[in-house]
C-alpha positions in Angstrom: 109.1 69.2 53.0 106.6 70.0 56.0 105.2 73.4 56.0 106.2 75.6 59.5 104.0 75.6 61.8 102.1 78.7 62.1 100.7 79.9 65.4 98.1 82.2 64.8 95.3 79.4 65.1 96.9 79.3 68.7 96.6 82.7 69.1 93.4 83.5 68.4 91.6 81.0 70.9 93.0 83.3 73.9 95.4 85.7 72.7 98.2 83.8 73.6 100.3 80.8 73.3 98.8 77.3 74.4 95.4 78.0 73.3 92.3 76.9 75.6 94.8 75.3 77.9 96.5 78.8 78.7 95.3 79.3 82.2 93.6 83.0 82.8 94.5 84.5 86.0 91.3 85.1 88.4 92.4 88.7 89.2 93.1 91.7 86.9 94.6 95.0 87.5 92.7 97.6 89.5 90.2 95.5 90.9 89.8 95.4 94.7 89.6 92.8 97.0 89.6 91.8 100.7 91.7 89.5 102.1 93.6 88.3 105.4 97.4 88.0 105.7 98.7 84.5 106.2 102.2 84.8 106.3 105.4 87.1 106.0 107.4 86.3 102.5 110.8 87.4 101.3 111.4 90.9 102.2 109.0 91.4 104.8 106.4 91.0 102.0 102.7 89.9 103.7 101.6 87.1 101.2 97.7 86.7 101.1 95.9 84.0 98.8 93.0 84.5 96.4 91.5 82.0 94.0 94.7 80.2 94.0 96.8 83.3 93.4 99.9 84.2 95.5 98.9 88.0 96.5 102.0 89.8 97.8 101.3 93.2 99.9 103.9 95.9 101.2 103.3 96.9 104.8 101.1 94.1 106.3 101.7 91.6 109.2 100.4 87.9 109.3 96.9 88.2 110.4 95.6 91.6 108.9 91.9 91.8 107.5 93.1 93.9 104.6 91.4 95.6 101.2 93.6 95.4 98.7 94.0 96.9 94.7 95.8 94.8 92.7 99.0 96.9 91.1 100.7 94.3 88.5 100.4 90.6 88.0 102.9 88.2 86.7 102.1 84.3 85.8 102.7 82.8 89.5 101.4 86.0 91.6 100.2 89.5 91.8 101.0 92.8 93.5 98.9 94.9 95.7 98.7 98.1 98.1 96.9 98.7 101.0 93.4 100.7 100.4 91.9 99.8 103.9 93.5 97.9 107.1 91.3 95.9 109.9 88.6 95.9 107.3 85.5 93.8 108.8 83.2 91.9 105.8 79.8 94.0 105.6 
């Protein structure tokens, strides 16, 4: 009989599943960034993009120069609140 695979070789390459091949996600909770709306999303959600990353932000309209915090991140996107509006890049 074949032995079960164990996944703890897996695991300890990047603390998850998938192993090297597990994509990391270029943002991380708390940092702060600045970005400009692009669009509205669902629920009147402005949606910005970072690195690749779907950011959605509360109370923003398509257009805004914005600085954000990042509040939660799931595998396709990330959260974030308003810290500054019409920010201007110094």
């Amino acid at each position: 009989m074949k032995k079960s695979r164990t996944y703890k070789k897996y695991e300890r390459k990047s603390n998850r599943f998938g192993g090297l091949k597990a994509p990391k996600n270029p943002v991380s909770v708390g940092e702060e960034y600045i970005v400009t709306i692009e669009e509205m999303g669902k629920q009147g959600v402005g949606v910005a993009k970072l690195r690749g990353l779907t950011i959605l932000v509360k109370n923003t309209n398509p257009g805004d120069k914005v600085m954000i915090r990042i509040t939660k991140i799931t595998p396709s996107s990330a959260m974030a609140e308003v810290i500054r509006k019409n920010v201007t890049k110094s």
